[in-house]
C-alpha positions as CSV (number, residue, x, y, z in Angstrom):
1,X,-45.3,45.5,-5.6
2,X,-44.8,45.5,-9.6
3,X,-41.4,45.2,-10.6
4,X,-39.3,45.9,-13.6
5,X,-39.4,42.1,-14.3
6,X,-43.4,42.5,-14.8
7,X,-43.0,45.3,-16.5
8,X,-40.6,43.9,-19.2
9,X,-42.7,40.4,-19.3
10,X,-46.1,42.3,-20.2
11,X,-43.6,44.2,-23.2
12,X,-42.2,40.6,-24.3
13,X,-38.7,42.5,-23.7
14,X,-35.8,42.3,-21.3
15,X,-35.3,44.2,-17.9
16,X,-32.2,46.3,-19.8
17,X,-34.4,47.3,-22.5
18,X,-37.4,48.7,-20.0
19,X,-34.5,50.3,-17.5
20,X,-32.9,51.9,-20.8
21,X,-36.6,53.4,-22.3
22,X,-37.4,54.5,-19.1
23,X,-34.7,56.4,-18.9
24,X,-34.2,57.9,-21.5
25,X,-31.0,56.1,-23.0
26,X,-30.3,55.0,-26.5
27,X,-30.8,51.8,-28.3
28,X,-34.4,51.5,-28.2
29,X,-36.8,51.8,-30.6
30,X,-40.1,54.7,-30.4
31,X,-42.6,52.9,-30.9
32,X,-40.9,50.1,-28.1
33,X,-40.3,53.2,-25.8
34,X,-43.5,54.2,-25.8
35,X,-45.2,50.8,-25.5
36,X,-43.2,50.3,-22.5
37,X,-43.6,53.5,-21.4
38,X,-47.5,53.2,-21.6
39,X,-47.6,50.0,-19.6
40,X,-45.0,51.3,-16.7
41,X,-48.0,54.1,-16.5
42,X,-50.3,51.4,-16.3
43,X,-48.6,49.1,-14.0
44,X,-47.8,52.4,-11.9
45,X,-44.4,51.3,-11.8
46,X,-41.6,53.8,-11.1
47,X,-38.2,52.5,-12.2
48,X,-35.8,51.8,-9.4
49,X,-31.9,52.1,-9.4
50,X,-31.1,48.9,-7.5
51,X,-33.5,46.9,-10.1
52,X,-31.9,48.9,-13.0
53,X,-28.6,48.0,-11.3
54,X,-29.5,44.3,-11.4
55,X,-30.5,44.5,-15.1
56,X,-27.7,47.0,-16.7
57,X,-25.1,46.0,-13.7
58,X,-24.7,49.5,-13.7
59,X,-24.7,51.6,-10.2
60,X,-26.3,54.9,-12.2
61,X,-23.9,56.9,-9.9
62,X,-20.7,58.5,-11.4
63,X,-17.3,59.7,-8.6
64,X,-15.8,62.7,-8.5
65,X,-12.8,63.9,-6.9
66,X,-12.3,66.8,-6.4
67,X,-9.0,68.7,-4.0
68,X,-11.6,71.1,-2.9
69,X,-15.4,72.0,-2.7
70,X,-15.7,75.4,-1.0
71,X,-13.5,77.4,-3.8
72,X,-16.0,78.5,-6.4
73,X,-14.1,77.1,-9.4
74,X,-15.0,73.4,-8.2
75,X,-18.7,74.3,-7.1
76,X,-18.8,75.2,-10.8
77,X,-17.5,72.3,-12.7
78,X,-19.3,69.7,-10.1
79,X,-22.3,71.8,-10.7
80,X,-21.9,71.5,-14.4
81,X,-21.2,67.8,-14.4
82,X,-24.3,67.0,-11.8
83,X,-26.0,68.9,-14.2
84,X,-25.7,66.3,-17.0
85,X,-25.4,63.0,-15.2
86,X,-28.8,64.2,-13.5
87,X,-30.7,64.5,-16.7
88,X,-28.9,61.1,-18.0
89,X,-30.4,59.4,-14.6
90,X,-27.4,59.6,-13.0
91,X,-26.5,60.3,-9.3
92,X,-23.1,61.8,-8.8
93,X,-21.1,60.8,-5.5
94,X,-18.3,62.8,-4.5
95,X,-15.2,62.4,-2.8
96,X,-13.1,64.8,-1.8
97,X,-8.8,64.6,-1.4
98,X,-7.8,68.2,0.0
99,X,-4.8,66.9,2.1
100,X,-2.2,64.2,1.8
101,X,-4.0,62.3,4.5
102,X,-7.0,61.9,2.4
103,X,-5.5,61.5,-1.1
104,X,-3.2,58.8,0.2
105,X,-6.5,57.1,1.8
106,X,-8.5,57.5,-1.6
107,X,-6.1,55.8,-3.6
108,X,-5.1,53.0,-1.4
109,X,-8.4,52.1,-0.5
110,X,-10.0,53.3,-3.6
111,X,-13.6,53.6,-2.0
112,X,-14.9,54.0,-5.7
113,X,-14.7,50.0,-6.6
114,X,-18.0,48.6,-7.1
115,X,-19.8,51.7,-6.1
116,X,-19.8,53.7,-9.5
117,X,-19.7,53.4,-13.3
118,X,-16.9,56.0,-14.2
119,X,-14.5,58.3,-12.4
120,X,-13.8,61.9,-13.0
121,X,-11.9,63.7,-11.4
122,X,-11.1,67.8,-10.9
123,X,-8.3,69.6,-11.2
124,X,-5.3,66.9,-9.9
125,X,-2.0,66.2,-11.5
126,X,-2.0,62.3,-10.8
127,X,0.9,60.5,-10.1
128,X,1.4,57.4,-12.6
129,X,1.2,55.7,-9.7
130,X,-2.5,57.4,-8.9
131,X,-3.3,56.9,-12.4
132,X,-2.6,53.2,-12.4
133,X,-5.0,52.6,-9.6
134,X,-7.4,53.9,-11.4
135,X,-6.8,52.7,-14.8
136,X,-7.1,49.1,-12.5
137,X,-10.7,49.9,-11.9
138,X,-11.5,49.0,-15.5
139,X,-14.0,52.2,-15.6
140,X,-14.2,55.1,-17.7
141,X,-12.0,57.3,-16.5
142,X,-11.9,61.5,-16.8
143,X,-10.2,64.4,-15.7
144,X,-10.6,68.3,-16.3
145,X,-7.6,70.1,-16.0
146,X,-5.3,67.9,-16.9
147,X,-4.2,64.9,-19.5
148,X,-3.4,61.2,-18.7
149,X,-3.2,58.0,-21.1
150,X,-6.2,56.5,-20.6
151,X,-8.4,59.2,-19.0
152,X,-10.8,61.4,-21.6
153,X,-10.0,65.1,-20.7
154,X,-10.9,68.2,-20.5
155,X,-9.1,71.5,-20.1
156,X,-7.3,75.0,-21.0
157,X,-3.6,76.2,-21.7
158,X,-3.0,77.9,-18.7
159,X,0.7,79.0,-20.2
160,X,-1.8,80.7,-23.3
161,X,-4.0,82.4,-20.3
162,X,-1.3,83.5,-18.6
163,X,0.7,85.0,-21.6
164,X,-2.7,86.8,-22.5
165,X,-3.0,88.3,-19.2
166,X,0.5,89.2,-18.8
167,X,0.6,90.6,-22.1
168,X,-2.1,92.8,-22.0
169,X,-0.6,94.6,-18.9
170,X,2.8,94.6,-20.9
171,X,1.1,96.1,-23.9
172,X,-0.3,99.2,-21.9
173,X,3.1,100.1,-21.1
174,X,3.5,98.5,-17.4
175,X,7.3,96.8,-16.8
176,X,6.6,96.9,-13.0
177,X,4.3,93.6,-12.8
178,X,3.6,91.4,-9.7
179,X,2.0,88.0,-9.4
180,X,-0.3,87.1,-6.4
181,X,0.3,83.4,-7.2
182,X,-2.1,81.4,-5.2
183,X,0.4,78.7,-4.0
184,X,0.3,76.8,-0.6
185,X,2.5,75.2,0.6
186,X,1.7,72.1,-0.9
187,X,-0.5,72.3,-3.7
188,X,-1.5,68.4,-3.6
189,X,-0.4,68.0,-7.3
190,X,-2.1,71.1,-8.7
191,X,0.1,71.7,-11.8
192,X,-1.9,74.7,-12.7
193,X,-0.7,76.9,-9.7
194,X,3.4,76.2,-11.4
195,X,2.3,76.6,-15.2
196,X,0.7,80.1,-14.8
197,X,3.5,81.1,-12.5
198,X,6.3,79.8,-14.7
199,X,4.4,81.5,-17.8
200,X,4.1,84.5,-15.9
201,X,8.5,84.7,-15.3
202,X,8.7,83.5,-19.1
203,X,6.2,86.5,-20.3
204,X,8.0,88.7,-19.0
205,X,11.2,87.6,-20.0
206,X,10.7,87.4,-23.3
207,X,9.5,90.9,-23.4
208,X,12.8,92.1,-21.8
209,X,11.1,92.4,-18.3
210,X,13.4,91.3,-15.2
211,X,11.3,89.4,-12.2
212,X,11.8,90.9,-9.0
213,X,11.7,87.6,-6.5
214,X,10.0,89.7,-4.4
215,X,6.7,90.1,-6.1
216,X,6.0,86.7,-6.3
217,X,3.4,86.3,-3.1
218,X,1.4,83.5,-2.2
219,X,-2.3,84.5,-1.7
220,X,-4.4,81.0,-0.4
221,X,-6.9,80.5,-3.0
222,X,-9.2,82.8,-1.4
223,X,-10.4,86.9,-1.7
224,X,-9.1,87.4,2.3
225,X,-5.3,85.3,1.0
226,X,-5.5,88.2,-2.0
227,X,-6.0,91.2,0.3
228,X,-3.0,89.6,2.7
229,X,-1.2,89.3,-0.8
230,X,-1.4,92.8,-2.0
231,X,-1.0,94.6,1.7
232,X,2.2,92.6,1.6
233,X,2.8,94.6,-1.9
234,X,1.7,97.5,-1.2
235,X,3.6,97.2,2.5
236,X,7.1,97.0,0.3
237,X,9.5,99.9,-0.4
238,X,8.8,99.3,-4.4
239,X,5.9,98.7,-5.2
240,X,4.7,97.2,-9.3
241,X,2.3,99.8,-11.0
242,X,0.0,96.3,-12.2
243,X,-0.8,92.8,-10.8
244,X,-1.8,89.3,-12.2
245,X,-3.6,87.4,-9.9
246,X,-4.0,83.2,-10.1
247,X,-7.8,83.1,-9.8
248,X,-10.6,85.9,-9.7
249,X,-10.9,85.5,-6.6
250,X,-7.4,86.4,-5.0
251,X,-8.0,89.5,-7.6
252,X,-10.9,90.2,-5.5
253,X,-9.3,90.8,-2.4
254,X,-6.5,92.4,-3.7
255,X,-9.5,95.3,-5.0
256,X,-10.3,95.3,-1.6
257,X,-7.0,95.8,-0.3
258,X,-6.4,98.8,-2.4
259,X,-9.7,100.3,-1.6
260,X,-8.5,100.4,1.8
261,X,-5.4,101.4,1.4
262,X,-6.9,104.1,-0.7
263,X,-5.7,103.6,-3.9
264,X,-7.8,103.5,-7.0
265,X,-7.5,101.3,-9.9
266,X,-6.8,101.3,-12.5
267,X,-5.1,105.0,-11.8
268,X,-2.9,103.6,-8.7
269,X,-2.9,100.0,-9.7
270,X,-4.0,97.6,-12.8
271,X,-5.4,94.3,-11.8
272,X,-5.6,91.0,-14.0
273,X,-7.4,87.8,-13.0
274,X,-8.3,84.5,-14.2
275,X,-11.4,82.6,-14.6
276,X,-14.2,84.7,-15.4
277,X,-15.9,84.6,-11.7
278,X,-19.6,85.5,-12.1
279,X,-18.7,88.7,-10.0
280,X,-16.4,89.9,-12.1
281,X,-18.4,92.0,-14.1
282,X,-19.4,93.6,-11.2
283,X,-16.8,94.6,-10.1
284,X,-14.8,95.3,-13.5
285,X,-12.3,93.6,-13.3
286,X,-10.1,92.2,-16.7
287,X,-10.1,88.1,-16.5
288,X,-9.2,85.6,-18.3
289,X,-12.3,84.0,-19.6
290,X,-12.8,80.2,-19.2
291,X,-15.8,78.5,-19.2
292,X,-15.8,76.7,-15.9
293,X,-18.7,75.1,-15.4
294,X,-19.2,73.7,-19.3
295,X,-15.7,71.9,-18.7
296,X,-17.9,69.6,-15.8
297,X,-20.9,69.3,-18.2
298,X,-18.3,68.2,-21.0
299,X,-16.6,65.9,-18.8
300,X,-19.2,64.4,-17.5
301,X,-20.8,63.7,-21.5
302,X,-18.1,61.9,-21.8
303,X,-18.3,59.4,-19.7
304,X,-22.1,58.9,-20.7
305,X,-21.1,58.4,-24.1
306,X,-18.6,55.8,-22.9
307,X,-20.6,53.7,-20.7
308,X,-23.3,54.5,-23.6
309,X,-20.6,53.1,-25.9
310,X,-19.8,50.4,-23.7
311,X,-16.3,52.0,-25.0
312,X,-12.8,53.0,-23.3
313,X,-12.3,54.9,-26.4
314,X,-11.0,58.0,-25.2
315,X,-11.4,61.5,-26.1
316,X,-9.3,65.1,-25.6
317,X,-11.5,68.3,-25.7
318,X,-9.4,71.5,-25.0
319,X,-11.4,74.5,-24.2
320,X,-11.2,77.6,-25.9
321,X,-9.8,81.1,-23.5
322,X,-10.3,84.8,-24.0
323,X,-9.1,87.8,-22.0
324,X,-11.9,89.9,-21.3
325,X,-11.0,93.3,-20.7
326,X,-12.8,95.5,-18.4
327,X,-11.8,99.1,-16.6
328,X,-9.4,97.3,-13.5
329,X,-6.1,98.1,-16.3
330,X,-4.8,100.6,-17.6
331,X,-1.4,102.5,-19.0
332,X,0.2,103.0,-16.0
333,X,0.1,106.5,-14.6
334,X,3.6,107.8,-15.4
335,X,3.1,106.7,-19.1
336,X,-0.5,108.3,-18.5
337,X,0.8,111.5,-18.2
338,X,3.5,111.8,-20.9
């Protein structure tokens, strides 16, 4: 069976060079890349990772942790970032910390070591502890959501989205305003979950808007924990004229809830999510626009360019928001009508 070894002997160059013009990478030559490509052709040789391994010491294979991989906002950014490391030859292996069983297990055992060339991971406020077992691995390191010394990183201001949101509903004349949060009861480090909730109380402060405790309500990350959220509104003996929900999704259900309930929106009700779900549209609802799955895509660049670079250089992208309204807001119906 021909190997990469015959391969680079017949070019006069070294297993690296044939692994890194056969796949695509940087730091060979055209006219080199083609020669070698010509003679892999000829030798019917198909590059494989554990020779390419042997010759880089590279694993081609990137981790990812992610809290989560049934919410849509993760299935986007680890689609984005497979994306990416697939057309840079890489194979992406995932591992997944959704409770405080499996976190502590990831990080003591740290399953990554020897196994991949960089770590990203989604959407986790790490300890410094967390972070210093990771910064042990020696590896490029990234995160999306989120900053940490040492880590590239990619994310939004979720106090900017919020405010936007928030805003907007403030700006059409409501004062009445609830917030289907999207807390559990232990959010496993999620810092985004507390920033948009504690921009949410400070919004409306600063516009001379008292919080009622009451319509803070947890709603499960889901469209069935946003109907639960807003039958528990709607079930109260006030009830806010507009609602900002965490995530698309939890403003989903909370449509749904006031379908059956039989209230219309935005007449009855204005609704305000986040995230710019790909059903949103459809069901015209005003977001917050962020691009979720080009923040995987970025983050995963990244770390190409750093194992490219043979670099820990790291590098902070923030990603750029917009409110996208659409018909779920509106004045609210008593200011309507004046």
């Amino acid at each position: 069976m021909v190997g990469i070894e015959d391969v680079a002997r017949r070019a006069g160059v070294s297993p690296s060079t044939v692994s890194r013009a056969l796949r695509g990478r940087s730091g060979v030559s055209d006219r080199t890349r083609q020669r070698i490509t010509e003679l892999a052709a000829e030798l019917d040789y198909s590059i494989s990772r554990s020779a390419s391994g042997l010759a880089t010491g590279r694993t081609w294979c990137i981790g990812v942790v992610v809290p989560f991989i049934w919410r849509w906002f993760f299935g986007q950014i680890i689609g984005g970032a497979e994306q990416v490391l697939r057309a840079a030859g890489y194979d992406l292996m995932l591992y997944t910390a959704g409770d405080e069983e499996s976190r502590e297990r990831f990080f003591r055992e740290l399953p990554v070591r020897g196994r991949v060339d960089a770590v990203l991971v989604l959407s986790m406020d790490l300890t410094e502890q967390e972070a210093d077992r990771l910064r042990g691995l020696d590896l490029p390191l990234g995160l999306v959501g989120h900053e940490a010394e040492g880590f590239s990183s990619v994310h939004i201001d979720d106090r900017q989205g919020t405010r936007l949101a928030v805003q907007h509903l403030i700006n059409l004349g409501h004062r009445d305003i609830a917030m289907i949060q999207g807390l559990e009861p232990k959010p496993l480090g999620a810092i985004a979950p507390v920033i948009r909730r504690d921009a949410f109380l400070q919004t409306l402060r600063d516009n001379d808007v008292e919080p009622r405790p009451e319509w803070l309500v947890p709603g499960e990350f889901s469209i069935s924990g946003g109907e639960r959220a807003m039958d528990r509104l709607l079930a109260g003996a006030h009830q806010p004229t507009a609602v900002f929900a965490y995530a698309d999704e939890l403003a989903m259900g909370a449509l749904r809830s006031l379908r059956r309930h039989g209230r219309s929106v935005p007449e009855h009700m204005s609704i305000v999510g986040f995230d710019d779900h790909e059903m949103s549209e459809y069901v015209d609802l005003t977001t917050v626009a962020q691009p979720v799955r080009a923040q995987g895509a970025t983050a995963a660049q990244l770390l190409i360019d750093q194992l490219d670079a043979k670099s820990r250089k790291t590098t902070v992208v923030p990603v750029p928001i917009d409110l996208v309204v659409r018909g779920s807001t509106a004045p609210p119906r008593r200011s309507a009508e004046r």
